[in-house]
N, C-alpha and C positions, 0 to 999 in steps of 0.2 A: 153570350159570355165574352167578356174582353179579355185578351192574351195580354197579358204584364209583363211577358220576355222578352227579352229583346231577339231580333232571328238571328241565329248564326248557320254557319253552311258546317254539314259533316266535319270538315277536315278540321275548324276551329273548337268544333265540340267535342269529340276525340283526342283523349293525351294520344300525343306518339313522340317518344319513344316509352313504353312501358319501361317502372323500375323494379325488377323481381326477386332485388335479393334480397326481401325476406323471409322469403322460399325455402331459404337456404340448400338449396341446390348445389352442387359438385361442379367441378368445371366441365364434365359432361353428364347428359341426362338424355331421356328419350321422351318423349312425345306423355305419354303415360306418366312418366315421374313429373311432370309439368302441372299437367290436369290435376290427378291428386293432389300434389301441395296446393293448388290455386285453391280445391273445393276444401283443403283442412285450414287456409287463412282467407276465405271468402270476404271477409269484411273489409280486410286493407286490401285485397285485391280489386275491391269492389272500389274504394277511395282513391284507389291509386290510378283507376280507369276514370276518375274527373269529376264524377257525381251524376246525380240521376239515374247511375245505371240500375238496375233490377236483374240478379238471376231468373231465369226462365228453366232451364235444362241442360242436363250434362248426357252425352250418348243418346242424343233426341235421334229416333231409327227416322228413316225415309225411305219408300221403295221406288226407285223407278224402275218401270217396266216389269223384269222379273229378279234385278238384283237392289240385294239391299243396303243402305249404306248409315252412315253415324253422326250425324254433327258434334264434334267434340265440345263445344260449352254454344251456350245460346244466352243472350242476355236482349234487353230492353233498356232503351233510352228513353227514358219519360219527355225530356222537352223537344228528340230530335223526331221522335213519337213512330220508331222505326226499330226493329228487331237487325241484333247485333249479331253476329255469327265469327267467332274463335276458332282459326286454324295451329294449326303446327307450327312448332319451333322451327330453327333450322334458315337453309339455304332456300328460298323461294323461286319455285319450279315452274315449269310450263305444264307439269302433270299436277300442283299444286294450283293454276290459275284454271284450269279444265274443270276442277276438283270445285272450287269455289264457287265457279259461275256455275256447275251444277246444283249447288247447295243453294245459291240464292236465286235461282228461277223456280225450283220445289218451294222454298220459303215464299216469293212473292207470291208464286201460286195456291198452297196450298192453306199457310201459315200466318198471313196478313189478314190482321184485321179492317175491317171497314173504318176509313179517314186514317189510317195509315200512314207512315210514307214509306216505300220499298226497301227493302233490308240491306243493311252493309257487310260487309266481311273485314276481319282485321284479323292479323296474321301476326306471329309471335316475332318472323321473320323482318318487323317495323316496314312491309309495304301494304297499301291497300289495295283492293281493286272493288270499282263501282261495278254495277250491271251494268 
């Protein structure tokens, strides 16, 4: 099969900065009030993230070891052919960067399909971080 795409790298293929005010959100909100409006306007959140995306999962569970934890939204990019992973609003932490590279090592490990490419993280906070 011949690819018609042309290749772009993550960072080209991902909008960033997300626009969310049709959210309509308050000038403050929590982590929770974020999620919800995204899953009640799903479709322009969905256009507004650049195209190709696909939801996967909202509070998709993981255990490691013996605790358990949540990915808050999960999507797919059909041309970057790699599982997206949606953190929290906010100030971006170093207990937020712990948080993600733990999400995306279960994800690459657990969660990745075969010819994949290894999952991204993107964070409400507009920084990303790779594995």
């Amino acid at each position: 099969m011949i690819d018609t795409f042309p290749r772009k790298r993550s960072e080209e293929e991902i909008k960033d900065p997300y626009v969310l005010e049709f959210l309509g959100l308050k000038d403050e909100y929590s982590e929770t009030d974020v999620e919800e409006a995204l899953i009640r306007h799903l479709e322009t959140f969905l256009l507004e993230l650049g195209g190709d995306f696909t939801f996967v999962g909202r509070q998709r569970r993981l255990r490691v070891g013996d605790a358990w934890y949540r990915v808050d939204l999960l999507f797919f990019h059909r041309r970057l052919r790699r599982l997206v992973i949606d953190l929290k609003p906010g100030k971006f932490t170093h207990a937020d960067a712990g948080q993600m590279h733990l999400y995306l090592n279960y994800a690459r490990e657990h969660w990745t399909m075969p010819g994949e490419n290894p999952p991204w993280a993107s964070s409400y906070a507009r920084r990303r971080m790779r594995p």
